[in-house]
Each structure stands twice: as C-alpha cells, then as structure tokens.
C-alpha positions as CSV (number, residue, x, y, z in Angstrom):
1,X,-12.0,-4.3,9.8
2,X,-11.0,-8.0,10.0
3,X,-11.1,-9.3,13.5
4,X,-7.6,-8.3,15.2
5,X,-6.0,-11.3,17.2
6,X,-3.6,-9.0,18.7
7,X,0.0,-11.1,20.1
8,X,-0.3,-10.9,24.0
9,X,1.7,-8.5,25.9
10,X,2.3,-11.5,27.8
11,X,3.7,-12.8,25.1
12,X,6.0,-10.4,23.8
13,X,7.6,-9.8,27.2
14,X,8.4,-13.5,27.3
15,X,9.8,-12.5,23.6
16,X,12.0,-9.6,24.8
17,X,13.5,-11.5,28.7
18,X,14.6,-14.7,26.5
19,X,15.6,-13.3,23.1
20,X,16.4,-9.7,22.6
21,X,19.4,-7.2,23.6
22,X,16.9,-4.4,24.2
23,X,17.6,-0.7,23.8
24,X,16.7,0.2,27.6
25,X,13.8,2.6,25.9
26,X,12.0,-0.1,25.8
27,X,10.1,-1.6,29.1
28,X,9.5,-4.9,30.4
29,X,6.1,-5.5,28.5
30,X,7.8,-5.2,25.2
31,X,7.5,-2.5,22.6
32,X,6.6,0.2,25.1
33,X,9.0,3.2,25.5
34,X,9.8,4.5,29.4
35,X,8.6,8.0,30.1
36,X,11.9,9.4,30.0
37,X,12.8,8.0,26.1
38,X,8.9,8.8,25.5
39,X,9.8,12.2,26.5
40,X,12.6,12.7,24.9
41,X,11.3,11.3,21.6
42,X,8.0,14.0,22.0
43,X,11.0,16.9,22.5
44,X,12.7,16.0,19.1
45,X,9.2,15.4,17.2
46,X,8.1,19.3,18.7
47,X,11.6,20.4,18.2
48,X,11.7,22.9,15.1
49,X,15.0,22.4,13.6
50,X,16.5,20.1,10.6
51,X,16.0,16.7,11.4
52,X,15.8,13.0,10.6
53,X,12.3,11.4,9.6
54,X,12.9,8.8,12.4
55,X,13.1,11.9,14.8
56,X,9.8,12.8,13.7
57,X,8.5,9.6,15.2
58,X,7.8,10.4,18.7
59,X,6.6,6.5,19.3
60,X,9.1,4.4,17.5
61,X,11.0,1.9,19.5
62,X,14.9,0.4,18.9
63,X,16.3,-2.8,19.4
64,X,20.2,-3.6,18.7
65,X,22.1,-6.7,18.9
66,X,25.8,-7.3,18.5
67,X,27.1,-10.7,16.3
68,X,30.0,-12.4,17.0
69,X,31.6,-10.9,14.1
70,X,31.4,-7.4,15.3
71,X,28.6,-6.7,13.2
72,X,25.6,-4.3,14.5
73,X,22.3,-4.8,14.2
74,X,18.9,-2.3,15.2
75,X,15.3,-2.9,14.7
76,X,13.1,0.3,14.8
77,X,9.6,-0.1,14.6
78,X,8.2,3.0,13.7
79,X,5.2,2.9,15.6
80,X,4.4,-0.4,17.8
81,X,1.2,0.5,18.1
82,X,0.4,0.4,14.5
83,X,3.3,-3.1,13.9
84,X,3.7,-2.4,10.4
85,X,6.9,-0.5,9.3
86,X,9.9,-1.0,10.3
87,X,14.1,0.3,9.7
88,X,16.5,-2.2,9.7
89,X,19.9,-1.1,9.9
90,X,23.1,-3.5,9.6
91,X,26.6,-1.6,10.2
92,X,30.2,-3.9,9.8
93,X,33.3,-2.3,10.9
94,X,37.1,-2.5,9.8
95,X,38.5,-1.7,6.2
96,X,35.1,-3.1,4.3
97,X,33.1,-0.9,7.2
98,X,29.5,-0.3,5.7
99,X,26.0,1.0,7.1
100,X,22.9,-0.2,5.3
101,X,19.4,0.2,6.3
102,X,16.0,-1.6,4.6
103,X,12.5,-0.6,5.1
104,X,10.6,-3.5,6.0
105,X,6.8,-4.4,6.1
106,X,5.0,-6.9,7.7
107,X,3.0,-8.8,5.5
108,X,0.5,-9.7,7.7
109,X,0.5,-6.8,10.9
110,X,-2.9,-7.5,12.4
111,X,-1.9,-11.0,13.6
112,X,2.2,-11.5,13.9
113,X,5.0,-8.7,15.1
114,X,8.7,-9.0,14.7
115,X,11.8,-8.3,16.7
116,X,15.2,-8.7,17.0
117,X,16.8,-11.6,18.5
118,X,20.6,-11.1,19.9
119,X,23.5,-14.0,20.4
120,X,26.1,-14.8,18.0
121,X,24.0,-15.2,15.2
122,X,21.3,-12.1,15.7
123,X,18.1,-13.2,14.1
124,X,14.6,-11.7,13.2
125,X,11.9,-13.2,15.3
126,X,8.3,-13.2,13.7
127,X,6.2,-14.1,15.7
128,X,1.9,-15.7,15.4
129,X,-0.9,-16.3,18.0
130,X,1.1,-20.1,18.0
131,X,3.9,-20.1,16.1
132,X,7.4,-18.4,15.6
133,X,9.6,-18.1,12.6
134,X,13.4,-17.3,12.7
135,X,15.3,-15.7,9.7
136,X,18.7,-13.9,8.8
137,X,18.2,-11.9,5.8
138,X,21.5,-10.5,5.6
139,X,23.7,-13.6,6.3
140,X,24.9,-16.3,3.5
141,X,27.0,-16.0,0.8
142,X,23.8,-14.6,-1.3
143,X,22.0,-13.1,1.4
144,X,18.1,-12.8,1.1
145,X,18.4,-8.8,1.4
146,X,20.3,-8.3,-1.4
147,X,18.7,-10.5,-3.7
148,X,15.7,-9.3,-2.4
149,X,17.1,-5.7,-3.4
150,X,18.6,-6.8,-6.7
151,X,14.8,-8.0,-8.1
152,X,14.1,-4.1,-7.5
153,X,10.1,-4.9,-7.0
154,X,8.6,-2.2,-4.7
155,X,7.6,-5.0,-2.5
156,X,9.8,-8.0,-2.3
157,X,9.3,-10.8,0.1
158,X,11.4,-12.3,2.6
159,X,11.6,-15.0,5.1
160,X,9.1,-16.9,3.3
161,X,7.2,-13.8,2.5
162,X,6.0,-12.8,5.8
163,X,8.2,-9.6,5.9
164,X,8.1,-7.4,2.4
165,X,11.6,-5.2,1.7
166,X,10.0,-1.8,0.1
167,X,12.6,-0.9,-2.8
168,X,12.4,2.2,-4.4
169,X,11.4,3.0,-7.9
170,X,9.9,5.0,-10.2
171,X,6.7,6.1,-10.1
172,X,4.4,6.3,-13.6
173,X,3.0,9.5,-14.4
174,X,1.4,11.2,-17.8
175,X,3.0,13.0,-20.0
176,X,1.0,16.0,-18.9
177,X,2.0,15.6,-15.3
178,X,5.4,15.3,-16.4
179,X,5.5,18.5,-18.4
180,X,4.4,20.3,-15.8
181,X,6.7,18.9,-13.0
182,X,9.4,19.6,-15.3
183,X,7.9,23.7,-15.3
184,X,7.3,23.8,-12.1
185,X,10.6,22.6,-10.7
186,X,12.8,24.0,-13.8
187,X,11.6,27.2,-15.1
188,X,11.9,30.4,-13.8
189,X,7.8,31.6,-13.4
190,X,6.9,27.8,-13.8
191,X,4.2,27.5,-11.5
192,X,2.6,30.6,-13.2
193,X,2.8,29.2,-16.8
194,X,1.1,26.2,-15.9
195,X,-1.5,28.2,-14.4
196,X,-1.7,30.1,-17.2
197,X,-2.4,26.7,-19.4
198,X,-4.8,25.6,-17.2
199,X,-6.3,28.5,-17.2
200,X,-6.3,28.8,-21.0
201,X,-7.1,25.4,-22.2
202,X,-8.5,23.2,-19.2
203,X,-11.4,25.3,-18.2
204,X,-14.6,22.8,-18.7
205,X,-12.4,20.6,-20.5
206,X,-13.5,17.8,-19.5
207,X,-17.5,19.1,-18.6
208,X,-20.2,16.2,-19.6
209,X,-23.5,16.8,-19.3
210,X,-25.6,13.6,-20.0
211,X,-29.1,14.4,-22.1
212,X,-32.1,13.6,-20.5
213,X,-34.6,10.7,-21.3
214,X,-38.1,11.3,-21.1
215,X,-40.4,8.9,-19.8
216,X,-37.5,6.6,-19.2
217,X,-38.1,3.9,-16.4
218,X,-36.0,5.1,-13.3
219,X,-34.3,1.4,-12.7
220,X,-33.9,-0.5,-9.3
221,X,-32.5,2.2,-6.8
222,X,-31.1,1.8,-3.2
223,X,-33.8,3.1,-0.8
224,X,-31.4,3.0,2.4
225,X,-28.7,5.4,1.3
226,X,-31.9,8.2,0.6
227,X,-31.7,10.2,-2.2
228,X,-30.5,13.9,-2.5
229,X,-33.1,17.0,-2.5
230,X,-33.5,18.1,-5.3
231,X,-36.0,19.9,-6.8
232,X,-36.0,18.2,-10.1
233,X,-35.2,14.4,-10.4
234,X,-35.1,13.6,-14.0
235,X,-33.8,10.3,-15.8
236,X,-31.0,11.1,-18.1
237,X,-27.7,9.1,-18.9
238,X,-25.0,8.5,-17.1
239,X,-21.4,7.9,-18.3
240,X,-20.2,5.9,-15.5
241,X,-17.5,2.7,-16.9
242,X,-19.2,0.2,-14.9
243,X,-22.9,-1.5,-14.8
244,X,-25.0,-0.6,-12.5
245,X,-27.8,-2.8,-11.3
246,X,-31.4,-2.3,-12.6
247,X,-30.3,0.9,-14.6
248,X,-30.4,-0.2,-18.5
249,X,-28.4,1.8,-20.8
250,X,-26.9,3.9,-18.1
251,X,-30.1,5.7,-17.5
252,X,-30.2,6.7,-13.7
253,X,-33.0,9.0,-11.8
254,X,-30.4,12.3,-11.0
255,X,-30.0,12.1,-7.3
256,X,-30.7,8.1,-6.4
257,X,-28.4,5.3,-5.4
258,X,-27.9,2.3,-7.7
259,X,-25.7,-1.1,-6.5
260,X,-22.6,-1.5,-8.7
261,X,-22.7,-4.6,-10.7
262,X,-20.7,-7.5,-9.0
263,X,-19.3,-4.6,-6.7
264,X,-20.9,-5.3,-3.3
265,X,-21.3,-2.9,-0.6
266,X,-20.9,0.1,-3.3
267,X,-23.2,2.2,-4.6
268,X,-23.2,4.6,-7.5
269,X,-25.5,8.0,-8.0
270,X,-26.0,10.8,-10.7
271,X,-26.5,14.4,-10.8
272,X,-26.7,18.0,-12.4
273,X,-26.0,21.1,-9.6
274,X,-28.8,22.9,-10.9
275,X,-31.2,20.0,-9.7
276,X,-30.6,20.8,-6.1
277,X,-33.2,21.7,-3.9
278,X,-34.2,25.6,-4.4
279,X,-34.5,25.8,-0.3
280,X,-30.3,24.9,-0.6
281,X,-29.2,26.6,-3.2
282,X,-31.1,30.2,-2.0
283,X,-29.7,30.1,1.2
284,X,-27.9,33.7,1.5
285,X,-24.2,34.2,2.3
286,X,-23.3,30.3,2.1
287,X,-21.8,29.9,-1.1
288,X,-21.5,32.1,-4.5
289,X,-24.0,31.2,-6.8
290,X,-23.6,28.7,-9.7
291,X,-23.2,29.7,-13.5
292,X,-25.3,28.0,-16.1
293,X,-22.5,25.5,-16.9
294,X,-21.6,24.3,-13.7
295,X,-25.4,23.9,-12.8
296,X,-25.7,21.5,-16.1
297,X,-22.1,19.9,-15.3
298,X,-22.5,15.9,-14.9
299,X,-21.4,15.0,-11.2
300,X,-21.0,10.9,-10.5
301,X,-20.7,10.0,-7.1
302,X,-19.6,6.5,-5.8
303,X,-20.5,5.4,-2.1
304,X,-18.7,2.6,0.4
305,X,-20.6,1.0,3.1
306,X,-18.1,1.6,5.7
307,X,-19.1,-1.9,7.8
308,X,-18.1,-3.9,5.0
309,X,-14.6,-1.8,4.2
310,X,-11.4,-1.0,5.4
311,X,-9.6,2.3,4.7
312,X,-5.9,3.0,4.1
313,X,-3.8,5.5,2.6
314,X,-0.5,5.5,0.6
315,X,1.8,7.8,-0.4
316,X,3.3,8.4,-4.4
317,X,6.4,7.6,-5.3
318,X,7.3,11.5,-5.6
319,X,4.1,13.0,-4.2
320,X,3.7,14.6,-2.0
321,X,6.9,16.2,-1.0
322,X,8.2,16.8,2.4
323,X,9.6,20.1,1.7
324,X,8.8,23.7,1.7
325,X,5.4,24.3,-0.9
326,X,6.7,28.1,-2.4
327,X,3.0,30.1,-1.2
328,X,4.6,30.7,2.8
329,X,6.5,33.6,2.7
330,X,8.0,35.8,5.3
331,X,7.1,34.5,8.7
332,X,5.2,31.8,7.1
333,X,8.4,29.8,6.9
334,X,11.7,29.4,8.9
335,X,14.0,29.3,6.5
336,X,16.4,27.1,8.4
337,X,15.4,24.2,7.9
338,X,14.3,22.1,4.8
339,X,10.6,22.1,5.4
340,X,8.3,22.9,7.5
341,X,8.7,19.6,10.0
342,X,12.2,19.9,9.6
343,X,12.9,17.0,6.8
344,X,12.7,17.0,2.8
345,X,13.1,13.7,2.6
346,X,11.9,10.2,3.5
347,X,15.3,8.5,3.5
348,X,14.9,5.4,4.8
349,X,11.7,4.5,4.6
350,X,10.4,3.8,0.4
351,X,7.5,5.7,-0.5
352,X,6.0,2.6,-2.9
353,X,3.3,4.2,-4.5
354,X,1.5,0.9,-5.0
355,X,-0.5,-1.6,-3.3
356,X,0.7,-4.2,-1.0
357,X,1.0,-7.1,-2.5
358,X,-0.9,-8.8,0.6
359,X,-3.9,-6.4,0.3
360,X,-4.3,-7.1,-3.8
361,X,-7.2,-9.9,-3.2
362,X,-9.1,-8.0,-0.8
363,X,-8.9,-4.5,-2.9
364,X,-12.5,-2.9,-4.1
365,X,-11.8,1.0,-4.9
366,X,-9.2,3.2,-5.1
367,X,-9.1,7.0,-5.7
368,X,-6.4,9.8,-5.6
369,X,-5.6,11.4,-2.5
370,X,-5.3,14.9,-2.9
371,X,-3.0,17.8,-3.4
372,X,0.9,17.8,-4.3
373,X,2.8,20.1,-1.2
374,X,3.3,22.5,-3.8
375,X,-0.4,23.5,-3.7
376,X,-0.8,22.3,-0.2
377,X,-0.2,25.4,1.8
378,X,-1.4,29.0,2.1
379,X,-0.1,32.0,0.3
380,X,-1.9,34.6,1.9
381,X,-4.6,35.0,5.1
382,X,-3.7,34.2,8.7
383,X,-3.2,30.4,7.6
384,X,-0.4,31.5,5.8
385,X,1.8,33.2,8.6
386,X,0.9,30.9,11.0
387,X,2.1,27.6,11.7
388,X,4.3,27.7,8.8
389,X,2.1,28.1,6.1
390,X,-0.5,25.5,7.8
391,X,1.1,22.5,5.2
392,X,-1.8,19.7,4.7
393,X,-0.4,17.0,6.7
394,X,-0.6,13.4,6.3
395,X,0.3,9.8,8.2
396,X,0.7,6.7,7.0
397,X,0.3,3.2,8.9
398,X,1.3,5.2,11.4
399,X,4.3,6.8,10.4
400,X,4.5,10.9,10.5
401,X,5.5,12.1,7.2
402,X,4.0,15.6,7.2
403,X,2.1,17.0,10.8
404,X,-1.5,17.4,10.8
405,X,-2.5,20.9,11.2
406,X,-5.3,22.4,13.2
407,X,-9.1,23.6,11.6
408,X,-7.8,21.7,8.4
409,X,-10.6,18.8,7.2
410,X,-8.8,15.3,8.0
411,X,-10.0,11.9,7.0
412,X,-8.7,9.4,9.0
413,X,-8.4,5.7,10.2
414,X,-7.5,4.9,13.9
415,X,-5.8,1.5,14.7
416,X,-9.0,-0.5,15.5
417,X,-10.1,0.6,12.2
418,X,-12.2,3.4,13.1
419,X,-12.9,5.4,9.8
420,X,-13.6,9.5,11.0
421,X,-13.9,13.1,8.6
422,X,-13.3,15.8,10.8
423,X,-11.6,19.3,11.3
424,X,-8.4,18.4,12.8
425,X,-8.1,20.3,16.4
426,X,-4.5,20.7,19.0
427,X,-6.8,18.5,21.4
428,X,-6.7,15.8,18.8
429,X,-3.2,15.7,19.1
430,X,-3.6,12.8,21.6
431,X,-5.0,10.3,19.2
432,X,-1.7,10.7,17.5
433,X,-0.4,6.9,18.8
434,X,-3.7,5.8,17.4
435,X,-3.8,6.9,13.9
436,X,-3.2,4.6,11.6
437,X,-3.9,6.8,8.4
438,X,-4.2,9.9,7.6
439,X,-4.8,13.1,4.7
440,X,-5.8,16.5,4.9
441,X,-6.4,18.5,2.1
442,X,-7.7,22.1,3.6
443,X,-10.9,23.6,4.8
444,X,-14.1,21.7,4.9
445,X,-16.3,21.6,1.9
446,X,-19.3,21.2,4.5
447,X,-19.1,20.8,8.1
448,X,-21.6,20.1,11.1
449,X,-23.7,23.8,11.9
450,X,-22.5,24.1,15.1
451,X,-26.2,24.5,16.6
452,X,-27.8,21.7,14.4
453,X,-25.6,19.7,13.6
454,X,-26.8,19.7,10.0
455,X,-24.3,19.5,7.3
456,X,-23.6,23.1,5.9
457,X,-21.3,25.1,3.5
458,X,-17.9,25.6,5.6
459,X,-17.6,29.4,6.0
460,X,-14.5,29.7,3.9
461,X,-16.0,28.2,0.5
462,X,-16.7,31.7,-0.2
463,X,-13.0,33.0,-0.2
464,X,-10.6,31.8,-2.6
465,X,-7.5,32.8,-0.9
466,X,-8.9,31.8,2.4
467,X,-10.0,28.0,1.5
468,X,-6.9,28.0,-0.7
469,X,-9.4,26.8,-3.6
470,X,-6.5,26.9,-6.9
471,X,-8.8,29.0,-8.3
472,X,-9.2,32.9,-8.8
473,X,-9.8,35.6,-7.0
474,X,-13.0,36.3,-9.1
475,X,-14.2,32.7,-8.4
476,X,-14.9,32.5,-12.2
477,X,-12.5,29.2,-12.9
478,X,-14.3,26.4,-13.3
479,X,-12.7,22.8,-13.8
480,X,-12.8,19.4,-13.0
481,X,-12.6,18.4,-9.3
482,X,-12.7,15.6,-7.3
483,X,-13.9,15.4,-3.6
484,X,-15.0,13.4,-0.9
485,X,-17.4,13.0,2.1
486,X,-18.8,11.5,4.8
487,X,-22.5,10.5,5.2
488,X,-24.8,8.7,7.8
489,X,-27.7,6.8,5.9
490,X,-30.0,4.0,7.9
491,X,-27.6,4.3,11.1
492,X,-24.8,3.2,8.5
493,X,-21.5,5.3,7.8
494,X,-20.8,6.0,4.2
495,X,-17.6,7.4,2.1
496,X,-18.8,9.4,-0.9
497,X,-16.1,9.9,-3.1
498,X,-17.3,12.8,-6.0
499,X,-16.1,13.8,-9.6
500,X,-17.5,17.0,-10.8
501,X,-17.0,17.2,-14.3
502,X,-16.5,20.9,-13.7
503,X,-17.5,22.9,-10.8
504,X,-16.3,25.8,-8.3
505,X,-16.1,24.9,-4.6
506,X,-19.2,26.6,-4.4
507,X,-21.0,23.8,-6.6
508,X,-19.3,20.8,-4.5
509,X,-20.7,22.3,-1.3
510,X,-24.2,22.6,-2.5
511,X,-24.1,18.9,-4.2
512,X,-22.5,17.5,-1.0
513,X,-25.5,19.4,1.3
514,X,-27.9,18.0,-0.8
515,X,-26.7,14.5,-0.5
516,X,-26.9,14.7,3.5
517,X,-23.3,14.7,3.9
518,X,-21.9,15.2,7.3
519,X,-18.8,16.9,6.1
520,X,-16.7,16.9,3.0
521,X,-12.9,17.8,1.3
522,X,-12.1,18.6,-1.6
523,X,-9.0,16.2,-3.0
524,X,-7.6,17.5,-6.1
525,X,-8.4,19.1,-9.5
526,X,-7.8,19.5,-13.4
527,X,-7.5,16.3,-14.8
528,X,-8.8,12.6,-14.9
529,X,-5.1,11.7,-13.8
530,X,-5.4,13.9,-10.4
531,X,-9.2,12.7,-9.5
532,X,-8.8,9.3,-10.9
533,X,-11.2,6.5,-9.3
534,X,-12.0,3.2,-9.8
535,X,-13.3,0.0,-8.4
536,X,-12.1,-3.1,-8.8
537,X,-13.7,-7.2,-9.6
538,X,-10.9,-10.3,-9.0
539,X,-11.4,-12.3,-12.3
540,X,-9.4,-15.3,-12.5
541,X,-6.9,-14.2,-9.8
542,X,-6.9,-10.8,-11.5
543,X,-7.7,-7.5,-10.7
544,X,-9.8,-5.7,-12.7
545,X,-10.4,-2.4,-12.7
546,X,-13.9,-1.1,-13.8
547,X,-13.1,3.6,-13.8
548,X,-15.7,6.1,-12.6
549,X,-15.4,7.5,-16.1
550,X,-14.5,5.8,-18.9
551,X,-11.6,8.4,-20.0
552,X,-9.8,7.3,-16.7
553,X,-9.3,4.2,-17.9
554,X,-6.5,5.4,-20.2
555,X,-4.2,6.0,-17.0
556,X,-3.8,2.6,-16.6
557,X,-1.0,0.8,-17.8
558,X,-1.3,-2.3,-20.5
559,X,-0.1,-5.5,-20.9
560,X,0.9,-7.2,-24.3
561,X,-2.3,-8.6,-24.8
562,X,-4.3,-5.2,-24.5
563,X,-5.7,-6.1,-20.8
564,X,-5.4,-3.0,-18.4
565,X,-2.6,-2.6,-15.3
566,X,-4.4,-0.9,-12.7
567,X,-3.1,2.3,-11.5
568,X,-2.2,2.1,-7.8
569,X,-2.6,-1.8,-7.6
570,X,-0.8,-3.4,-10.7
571,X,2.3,-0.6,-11.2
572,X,4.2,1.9,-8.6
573,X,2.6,5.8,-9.4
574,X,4.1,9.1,-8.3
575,X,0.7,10.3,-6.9
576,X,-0.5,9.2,-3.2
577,X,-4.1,7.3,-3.1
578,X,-6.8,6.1,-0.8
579,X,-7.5,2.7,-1.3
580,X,-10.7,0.5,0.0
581,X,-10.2,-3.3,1.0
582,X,-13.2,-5.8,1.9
583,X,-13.1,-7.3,5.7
C-alpha cells in the first residue's frame, strides 16, 4: 500500500473546537464516537428488525450545522476509520421544504478528511497534511451538486475534484445475463428454467484443452513462485490474450510461472487437472475423483505479488442484492424483515459498479467477485437454518452492506492495507472497525490441515448441498468456474486468481493443492461474463485491457474507432469486482 500520511488527531480536534457544530456522538479528538452512541450504534447494527443501511453502520459518525436561512445540514462518515464515504444530507423548511441527500467520496482518503464546518454560511472543510480547502456545493444560483448530478457520471467531481458525488446509473450486462435476470425475477419456476439451460447447453461449453508440443523449448519461467506438483509437466499451448515473457507462440511448461509482458509484478501459469501429482489426486476421502474431461480441461492461472499491490473491492450496480436469496426457508429466514440484515436496499449510498476515477492510472487487474445473493445462501444442511440462511456477506471501504458470516472463506483487506484469505470466525468480529474490504463466497476450496498447516481439500468439497457448489447432487455438472487463492512463495504473499475452463469443485481443490496454495474460494461460474479477468497496460493515458482469455474480451464495451472500454474501469457494470492497483 502507498505510504499513509494519516491527518493528526491533533489536528482534527483543532478542526472540530474552531469549526464544527458537532453531534455530541462525537468526542473531543474528532471522529470518535462516545461509548454510550458507540453502544447504541452496536444495539441497532445487532438488532434484527427492518432497518436503514446507515443503522447498519455501527461506526459512522454525524455532524449537523444550522445556516442562517434555516437550512440543515449533516455530514455522516460512514466509517472514520476507513475516511472514504460519506452521506450528505441538506433539508430546507417552509412551503419549498425538501430533504436531499448525496453520497460523497473522497478522492484522495489516505491523505485529506472532510467535515462539516457550521456559522451562517455552513461549509465543507477538506482538509491535507498543510493545507485546507473550503467549499459549498449546494449554495449559488447553479449550485455544484446539482450540476454535478445533472452530468449523471457515476463519479462526478466537486470542489475542485477532491470530493467525487457517486450518481447512480445503469449497469452494463449481456444479453445472456439479462435474459436470465428477467427469468429469474419474472417467471413463475425461473430460477429452475435457467438451471435447466445451463444444464442443457452450458455444460463444457466453453472447455479448451490446448494440444501438446513435443520437444518444444519450455521458455523463461519464474523460479521464485515454484512450480505445481505434477506428475507430468509437458509443453503445450496456452490460450492466454496476453504475451508472456520468454514463452514464444504461447507454449508454456504446464505447471510453471511466466512474467506477463509489460505487466510487472504478475505472473501467469498453465495447466491440465490430470497432470497433478498422483500422491494428491489418490489421497482417499478428500475430494471425488475427476472425469476424463475435466482432467484434460485447460486451467490459466494469473498471480499478484502482493508487496507491489493493493486490493479493493466494489460492488455492481445491481449485484449483489441486499435482500432475501429464495434457498432459506422455514426458520432459515424471518420473514419480517426485507433481508436478512434487515435492509433491501442501499438507499443512499450509489453502488457505482466502476472504478474510481482517482484509482484509473494506478489499476493493473481486475476480476469478478463472486456470486449474485440469489445463489449466495443455503438451501438445505445446518447452514441453511441457521443464521438466516448463512448469506455470503460483503464490505466495502468499510461500509457494511451484507454481514460477514462465520466458517464462510473471506478475502479481505484491513485499513493499513493488510491483504488476508481466511474462514471468517465470531472472534473476528473485532476487526470489524478495521476492514476495509471484504467478499465471501462459501466454504473454503482448500484450507490450512489443522495439524500441518499444509493446504488441503476443505471437508465440504465433497457435498454439494453442503459447500453450496450450484451443481448437482450427483456431482456430475461440469462448467466453467472461476476461483481464487492465496499462496506463500519465497517468503512473498501471492493472489492466484483461477479460470477452469470446466471443472467440479473437486478439480479446483486438487489444482489449488498442487500449486501450494494456502487456502482458496471459489467466485462464480458459467460464463466468461461471471469469471471475467483481465490486466491492464496505460498507453497514452489509456487503459488497456489485455483478458485472461481471449473470448472475454468481447465483454468489453467499444468506442467508434473499434478500441475496447474496459469492463469495471472504462463503463459502470451490474456485477461487483476485485480490482488490483500498483503502490
């Protein structure tokens, strides 16, 4: 992560004694609630009942001002710690009474914060290491916020672009995806019917297996990231959409690491399942064993040095929902409420679906998240009568959208840019101030043996209803899958992300043991639009995006002249991402 410089508590005391009317929740050193409001706060984000998605954030702090005029003014940060998001809200009274509220984003978090100034005139007060800025959006007879809105981009800036106003809009998605939204959400059995097609017409769809070359010279490989054990290492060709250095024609040796051309700090590697090591894939009672397809399946792996990369995550413009996924029945759900945290909706905050503008030029990868809420819950076992349905939960720059659950697989960023996998525990709960970002999508792929430590299958891979694998309960489906892990190579972290051409749970776990990983998720499934990944190269001030296979690249959106729009950095999508940015 870039160096913090981190504004002074000092500093922003001085701030709130000479500038701000202060909601008393907040205590002399600025930004940090009492123990009584921090209490209170706790109560309503525990409480299970219908509520606000401000109430679900237990450490968000409020400042109001009063203008001369009668109008009313409040500054929420959502979480101080983090001192990115924030709700403004401006309410007028008498016979043109309104209440309006903006999501706002600081544009640059890590070194300024912002507050609300009172007086006559309320203000916001941004504030550097050395230097303060003053600006009313909302005053003037065109005022800044609602030209601001009126452009409708899903960032637009604002006091000389150091705060972004998130507007909503519409998120891009295929004409598949939309086809089966429109089932899912309109037609009586919908969820079943697409199934059913998927079933039908996806299975191996989209399987490659690349041909072998023999007595093909291996190329230049990576010897710190180690290779996977395999049994049989062959050189054969690759279909990655990006060069790879010292690997002509796409010929790679299945199982080694190659640098990606003019990509620094990531790394890309080849395989077949049915290379892996004999000693892993005979290991009784693990996994099922793999079929003849999925053991020739193409799997293409891409690998970020995590000292040279930070991690975020963003949501989709649609995806996923806050509400109720349909698999909880009975006591799995408490059919008072709208969801299971008590909200269906993110109203105020704007889910962008997109890149920050401020993070464009520092962007080297992006892939998609994982599961829509739909999927991302159980239907039957314990998991699903148990903490409502167990509902993957997810955070972003610090903001609680959905609740992380307990023994579900997490990857995470805490706020001094700490990047973790792990199985999410109710003693974790106390990093919750700290987190930054967050995704869970299930059960782990592979997780540490607790007597070893060694990466192994996790002990529902097996069970289709109890890893809540999307697939049968004769584990016959195959299909395309995408998935991620975590790795330790030459006392160096490493984020693996994995697109299995098609495969069974099963498959990812033994491909992830054999490439040492620590422990690993799966993210989502069936198409090149849901496991999507790319990296990216700034050419002339542009971003351009170079896909993990080349029929990703038809995702992408186009400008006049034919040159691609990267998904997730160039146009708003409905789908939620991780994204990668260089320090």
């Amino acid at each position: 992560m870039r160096p913090k410089s981190f504004i002074s508590a000092t500093a922003v005391a001085a701030i709130s004694a000479a500038t701000l009317h202060t909601a008393p929740a907040l205590a002399e050193a600025g930004g940090v609630l009492d123990p009584q409001t921090r209490a209170l706060q706790m109560q309503q984000y525990n409480e299970d009942r219908t509520k606000s998605i401000l109430e679900l954030q237990p450490f968000r702090t409020t400042q109001t001002a009063q203008g001369a005029d009668g109008t009313s003014y409040e500054l929420v940060s959502l979480n101080p710690g983090i001192n990115s998001w924030y709700v403004l809200t401006v309410s007028s009274e008498g016979f043109w009474s309104s209440t309006r509220q903006f999501h706002l984003e600081l544009a640059d978090p890590e070194h300024s914060v912002m507050a609300l100034a009172g007086g006559a005139e309320p203000e916001l007060v941004i504030t550097g290491e050395a230097t303060e800025y003053r600006c009313a959006p909302w005053s003037g007879r065109s005022p800044e916020l609602d030209e601001a809105q009126y452009r409708g981009l899903p960032f637009a800036p604002i006091c000389e672009e150091r705060v972004f106003l998130r507007n909503q809009v519409r998120g891009n998605s295929t004409n598949r995806e939309a086809v089966a939204e429109f089932l899912r959400d309109n037609v009586v059995f919908g969820e079943s019917i697409v199934n059913m097609i998927k079933g039908s017409f996806y299975e191996d769809a989209f399987m490659n297996s690349g041909p072998v070359v023999e007595g093909a010279d291996a190329g230049e490989t990576v010897k710190a990231l180690g290779k996977a054990k395999l049994d049989n290492a062959p050189v054969f060709r690759a279909s990655f959409n990006f060069d790879l250095e010292g690997a002509e024609g796409g010929r790679v040796e299945a199982g080694s690491w190659y640098a990606i051309k003019d990509v620094p700090g990531v790394y890309a590697s080849a395989m077949k399942p049915g290379m892996i090591s004999g000693e892993i894939l005979s290991r009784p009672g693990e996994t099922h064993g793999l079929d003849g397809v999925e053991r020739g399946a193409d799997v293409y792996m891409m690998a970020f040095d995590l000292e040279q990369f930070e991690l975020g995550y963003e949501l989709g413009t649609e995806h996923p929902r806050l509400g109720w996924s349909p698999r909880p029945s009975g006591a799995g759900r408490n059919y008072r409420t709208p969801g299971p945290d008590g909200i269906d909706d993110s109203t105020p905050l704007v889910r962008s679906g997109m890149l920050s503008p401020a993070k464009t030029d520092r962007v080297v990868g992006t892939f998609a998240a994982g599961f829509k809420r739909s999927h991302g819950a159980w239907r039957l076992t314990e998991k699903a009568y148990t903490n409502y349905g167990h509902h993957y939960g997810f955070i972003s720059e610090g903001v609680v959208f959905s609740k992380l659950q307990p023994d579900l697989v997490t990857i995470l960023v805490m706020d001094d840019g700490t990047i973790d996998m792990r199985k999410w525990t109710r003693e974790d709960e106390k990093l919750l101030p700290r987190i930054r970002f967050a995704r869970q999508n299930g059960v782990p792929l592979i997780e540490p043996d607790p007597a070893t430590g060694e990466g192994v299958p996790g002990s529902q891979v097996r069970s289709w209803m109890g890893g809540n694998w999307s697939g049968d309960a004769d584990a016959k489906l195959r299909t395309l899958r995408g998935g991620a892990c975590m790795k330790t190579a030459a006392g160096r972290k490493f984020l693996i992300y994995a697109y299995f051409s098609t495969a069974t749970p099963s498959a990812m776990a033994r491909t992830f043991q054999a490439y040492g990983c620590d422990y690993a998720m799966l993210l989502d499934m069936n198409s090149q639009e849901h496991t999507y990944a790319a990296v990216y190269t700034q050419e002339d001030g542009t971003v351009v995006p170079h896909h993990l296979v080349s029929g990703m690249a038809s995702i992408d959106d186009r400008r006049r002249d034919g040159t691609p729009i990267p998904r997730f950095v160039g146009f708003a999508d409905n789908r939620d991402f991780i994204y990668l940015l260089r320090k």
